[in-house]
Structures are given as structure tokens and as C-alpha cells.
C-alpha positions in Angstrom: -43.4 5.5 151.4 -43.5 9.4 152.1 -45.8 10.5 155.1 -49.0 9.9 155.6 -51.6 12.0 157.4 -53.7 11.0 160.1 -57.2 12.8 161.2 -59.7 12.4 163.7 -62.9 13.3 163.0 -66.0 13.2 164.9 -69.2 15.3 163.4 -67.1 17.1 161.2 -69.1 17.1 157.9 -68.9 20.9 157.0 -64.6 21.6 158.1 -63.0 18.2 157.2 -63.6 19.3 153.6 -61.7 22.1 153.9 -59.0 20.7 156.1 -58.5 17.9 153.3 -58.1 20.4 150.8 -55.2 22.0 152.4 -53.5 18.4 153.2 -54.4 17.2 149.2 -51.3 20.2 148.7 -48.8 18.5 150.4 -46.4 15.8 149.6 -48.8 12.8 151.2 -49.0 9.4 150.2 -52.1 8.9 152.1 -54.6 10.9 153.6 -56.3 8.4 156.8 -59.2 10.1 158.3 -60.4 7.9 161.3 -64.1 8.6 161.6 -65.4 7.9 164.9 -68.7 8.2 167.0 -70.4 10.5 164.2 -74.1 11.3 163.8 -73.3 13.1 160.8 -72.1 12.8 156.9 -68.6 12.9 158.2 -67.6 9.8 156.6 -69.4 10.8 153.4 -67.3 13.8 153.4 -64.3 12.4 153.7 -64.8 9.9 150.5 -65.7 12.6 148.4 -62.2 13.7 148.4 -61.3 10.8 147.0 -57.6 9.5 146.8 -55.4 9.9 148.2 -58.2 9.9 151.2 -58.5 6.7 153.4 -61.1 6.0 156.2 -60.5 3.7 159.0 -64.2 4.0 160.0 -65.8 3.0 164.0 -69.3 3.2 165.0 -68.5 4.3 168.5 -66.3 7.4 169.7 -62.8 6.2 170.4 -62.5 9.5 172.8 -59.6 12.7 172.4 -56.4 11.0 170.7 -57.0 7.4 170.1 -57.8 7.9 167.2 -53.9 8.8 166.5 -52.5 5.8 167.9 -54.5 3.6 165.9 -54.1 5.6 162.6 -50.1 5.7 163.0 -50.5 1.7 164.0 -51.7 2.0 160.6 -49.1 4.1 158.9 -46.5 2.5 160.5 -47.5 -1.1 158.6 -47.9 1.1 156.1 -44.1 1.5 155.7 -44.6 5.4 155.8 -41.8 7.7 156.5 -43.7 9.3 159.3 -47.0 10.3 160.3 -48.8 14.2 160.3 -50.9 14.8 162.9 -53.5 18.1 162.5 -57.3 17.7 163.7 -60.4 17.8 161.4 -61.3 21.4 162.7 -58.1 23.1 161.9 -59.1 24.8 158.9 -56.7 27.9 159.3 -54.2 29.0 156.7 -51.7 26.0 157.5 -50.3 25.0 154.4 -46.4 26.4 154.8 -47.0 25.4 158.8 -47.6 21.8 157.6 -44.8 21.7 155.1 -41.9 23.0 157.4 -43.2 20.4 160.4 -43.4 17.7 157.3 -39.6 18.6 156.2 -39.1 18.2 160.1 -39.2 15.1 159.9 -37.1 14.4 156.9 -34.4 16.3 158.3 -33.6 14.1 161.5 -36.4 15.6 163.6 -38.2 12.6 165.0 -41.3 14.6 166.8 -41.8 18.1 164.7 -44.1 20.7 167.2 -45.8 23.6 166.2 -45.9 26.3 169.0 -48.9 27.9 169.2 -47.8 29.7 172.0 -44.7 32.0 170.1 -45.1 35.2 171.8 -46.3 37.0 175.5 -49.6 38.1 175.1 -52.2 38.3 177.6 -53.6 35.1 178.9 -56.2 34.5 181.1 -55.6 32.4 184.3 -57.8 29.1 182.9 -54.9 28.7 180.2 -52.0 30.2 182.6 -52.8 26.9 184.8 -52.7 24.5 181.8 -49.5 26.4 180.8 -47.9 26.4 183.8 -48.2 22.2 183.4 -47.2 22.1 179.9 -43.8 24.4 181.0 -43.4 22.1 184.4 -42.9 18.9 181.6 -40.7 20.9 179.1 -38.5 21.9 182.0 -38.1 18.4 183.2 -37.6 16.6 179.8 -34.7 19.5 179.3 -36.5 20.9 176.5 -38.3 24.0 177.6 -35.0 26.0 176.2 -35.8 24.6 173.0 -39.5 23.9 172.6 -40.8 26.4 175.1 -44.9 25.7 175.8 -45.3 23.2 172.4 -46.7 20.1 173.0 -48.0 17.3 170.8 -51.4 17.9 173.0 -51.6 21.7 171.2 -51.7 21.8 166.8 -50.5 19.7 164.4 -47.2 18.1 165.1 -45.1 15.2 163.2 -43.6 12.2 164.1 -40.7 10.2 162.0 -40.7 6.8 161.3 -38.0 6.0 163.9 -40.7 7.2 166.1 -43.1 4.9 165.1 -40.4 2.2 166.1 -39.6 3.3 168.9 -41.8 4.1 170.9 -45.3 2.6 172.2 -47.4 3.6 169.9 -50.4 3.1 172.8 -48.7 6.3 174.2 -49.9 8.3 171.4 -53.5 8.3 173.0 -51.9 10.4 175.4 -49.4 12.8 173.7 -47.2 14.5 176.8 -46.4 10.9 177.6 -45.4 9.6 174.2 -43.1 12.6 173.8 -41.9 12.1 177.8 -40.8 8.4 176.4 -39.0 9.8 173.1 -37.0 12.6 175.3 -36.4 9.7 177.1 -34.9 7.8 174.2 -32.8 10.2 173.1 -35.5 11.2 170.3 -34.8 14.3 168.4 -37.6 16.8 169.5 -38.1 19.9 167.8 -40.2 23.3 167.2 -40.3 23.3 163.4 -43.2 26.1 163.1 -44.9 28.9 165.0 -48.1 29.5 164.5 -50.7 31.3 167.3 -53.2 29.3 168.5 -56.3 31.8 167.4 -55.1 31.1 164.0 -55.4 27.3 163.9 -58.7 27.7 163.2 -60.3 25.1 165.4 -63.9 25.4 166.4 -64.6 27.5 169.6 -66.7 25.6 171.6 -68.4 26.4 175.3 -66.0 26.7 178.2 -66.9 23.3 179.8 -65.6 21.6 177.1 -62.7 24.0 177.5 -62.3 23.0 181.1 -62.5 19.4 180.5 -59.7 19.9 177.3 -57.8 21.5 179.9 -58.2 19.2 182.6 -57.6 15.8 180.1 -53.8 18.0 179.2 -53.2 18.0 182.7 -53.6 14.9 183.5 -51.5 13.6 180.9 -48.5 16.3 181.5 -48.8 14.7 185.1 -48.5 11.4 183.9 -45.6 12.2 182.0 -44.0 13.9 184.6 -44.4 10.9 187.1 -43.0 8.7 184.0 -39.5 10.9 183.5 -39.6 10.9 188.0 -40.1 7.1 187.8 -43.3 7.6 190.6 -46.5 5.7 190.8 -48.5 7.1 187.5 -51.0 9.7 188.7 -53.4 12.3 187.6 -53.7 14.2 191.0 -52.1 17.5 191.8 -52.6 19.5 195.2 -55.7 16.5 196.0 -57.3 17.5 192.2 -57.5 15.1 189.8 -57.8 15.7 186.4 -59.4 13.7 184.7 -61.0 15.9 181.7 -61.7 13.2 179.3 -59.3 10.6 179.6 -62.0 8.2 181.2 -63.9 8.5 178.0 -60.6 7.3 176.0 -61.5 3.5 175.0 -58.3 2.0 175.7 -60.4 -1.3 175.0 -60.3 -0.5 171.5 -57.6 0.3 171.0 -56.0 -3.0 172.7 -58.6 -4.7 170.7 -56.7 -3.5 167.5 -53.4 -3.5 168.3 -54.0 -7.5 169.0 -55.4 -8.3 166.0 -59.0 -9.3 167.7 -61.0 -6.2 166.0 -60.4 -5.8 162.2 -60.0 -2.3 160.6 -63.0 -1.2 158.3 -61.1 0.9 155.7 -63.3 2.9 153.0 -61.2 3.9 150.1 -62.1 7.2 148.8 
């Protein structure tokens, strides 16, 4: 089966239509939107698509990148050659981005990054401190010479099928650790794409969300890094922790599914 997509989307009635339109382009077999915790038409926006769309559909927010463990849980039973990864916001001009990270992954790639990072510009010190994190893991993994700053936490990304089979697909929820656990495998990981970060398109929101976003990639680049060190997993840095909004991540859900003790409610477009 070629690759599926995987979205999650929480109150986002007015982008995900365009963001589906874009991914309706590309060479998909299925398009899985996994609608969670909305107050919204979200879901009803996403089945007006129609096919190839898919939604795996919860009452309850699942919390930032749950929703991608349990979509690729999906794909992967699927049979699909790999799974796309883009959020429901991202409603730049992403087509060829999305097609080179897709090819990625037909090519031997098994985690295909976009780095929305590609060149120097000014950055002010709020996203020099998550950078600084995101460089500390590259540099560790040995892949800062080839990846620089990308990180599955940053844009859409891709992951091969060999990924899916490979790794814990848990570790998804948290995405500096499930590429920590493919560099540790000998996975192939790649920049496929460049594309800056003001052109993904993704809705600016108020700056303690942004603090939170930032704290949440933090604390996962430090789990990673105590991961690759073999240390006792921690969030803390300097007495900090960072939290962000990995408490909000329902990891009892998730468990829930991959056991077999919650069914999926699928909505076919």
C-alpha cells in the first residue's frame, strides 16, 4: 500500500480544508485525520473531503503528538509503505515540500525531516534556547552534520515502513525520542526538504502557548538525550523542568488502544 497521511486536528474547521486539499495532490492511499477534543465542525470538515479522507474520531483531546502514534498504529496495520506527518494548520504552499519528504522515504530514508531552520537569520533568544536543545540532541545522535536544527518536533516529516517496525511506535507521542531510538538502530535519517518555518503556515498563536510548545520540545530533546546517555529519563535542566504540555499527553489512551481495550471509531469520508 503507498503512504498514508496522518493529521491531528483539534478546532480546525476553517484550515484542515485547505491543508487536505494540498495532501488530496499527492500520491496517498489514505488521508487519516485524527480528530480529537474539538468544539467545532472539525470532523464535519474533514468528511466533506471525502475519499480518500479517513477519521479516527475521540471525544477528548489526546494532547500534542498522540494523535501520531495512534494514527501510524493505524497505518502500519494498514500495510502502508510509510506514514506523512504535517499538522492541520499547515496551510503553506507545501506541495513539492511534501513530495520530496514522500520520495524520502521510497528512497531508503526511513525518517525524512524538513528543516525549517535552512539559513542564519535573526532569532530571538525564546527560540535560540529551544535551538540550542534541538542542536545539543543532533550533536549527540551524530547527525547535526547532516540534519542540522530538523527535528520530527518542527514541520512535516516522514517515516518508512521499516520505521513503523522498528521502532516503538508509543515513542511517536514524543518525537526527539522516537528519532533518538531510530539513530540508535542504525535508521536512515535524513533532511529531504528546506522550508522556513514562517512559511509553513501554521496559526500564530499568543506567546504562552509558545512558551509551553517550547518548554513540551525541551523536555522531550532531554529525554532523548538521557535515552542515547543511558541516564535515569528526565525533563530537568539547570533545576527547570520542562514540562510544556507533556502532562496533558494521555498516555492512557493511547495504552488503551495499542491493547486492544478501546476500539477505534473510524468515519469514512
Amino acid at each position: 500500500m503507498r503512504p498514508v497521511a496522518v493529521i491531528p486536528a483539534k478546532n480546525e474547521e476553517k484550515k484542515l480544508p485547505y491543508t487536505l486539499t494540498t495532501l488530496k495532490k499527492l500520491n496517498l492511499s489514505k488521508i487519516i485525520v485524527i480528530v480529537n477534543g474539538c468544539n467545532d465542525r472539525t470532523l464535519e470538515a474533514a468528511l466533506a473531503q471525502g475519499p480518500p479522507v479517513e477519521v479516527i474520531y475521540f471525544p477528548e483531546a489526546l494532547g500534542y503528538d498522540v494523535p501520531r502514534a495512534i494514527g501510524a498504529a493505524y497505518a502500519l496495520d494498514l500495510g502502508a509503505l510509510g506514514v506523512l506527518f504535517i499538522d492541520a494548520d499547515m496551510t503553506g504552499p507545501l506541495e513539492g515540500i511534501l513530495e520530496d519528504i514522500l520520495q524520502g522515504i521510497t528512497e531508503n530514508t526511513d525518517m525524512a525531516l524538513v528543516n525549517c531552520y535552512p539559513h542564519i537569520t535573526f532569532r530571538d533568544s525564546f527560540v535560540s534556547f529551544t535551538l540550542f536543545f534541538r542542536e545539543l540532541l543532533n550533536r549527540k545522535l551524530g547527525l547535526f552534520h547532516k540534519i542540522g536544527l530538523a527535528s520530527p518536533s518542527h514541520g512535516p516529516h516522514a517515516i518508512s515502513n521499516n520505521f513503523l517496525k522498528n521502532i516503538p511506535l508509543a515513542a511517536l507521542a514524543k518525537p526527539p525520542v522516537s528519532m533518538a531510538l531510530a539513530s540508535l538502530q542504525n535508521l536512515i535519517i535524513k533532511v529531504h526538504a528546506a522550508f522556513p518555518h514562517i512559511s509553513l503556515g501554521s496559526t500564530i498563536r499568543n506567546f504562552d502557548h509558545a512558551e509551553k510548545i517550547s518548554h513540551t520540545i525541551i523536555g522531550d530533546c532531554l529525554e532523548a538525550l538521557n535515552i542515547v546517555k543511558g541516564t535515569k529519563i528526565s525533563r530537568s535542566y539547570l533545576n527547570m523542568t520542562y514540562d510544556g504540555y507533556d502532562s496533558l499527553r494521555r498516555f492512557d489512551i493511547l495504552d488503551d488502544v495499542f491493547k486492544r481495550k478501546r476500539e477505534l471509531v473510524i468515519f469514512r469520508g
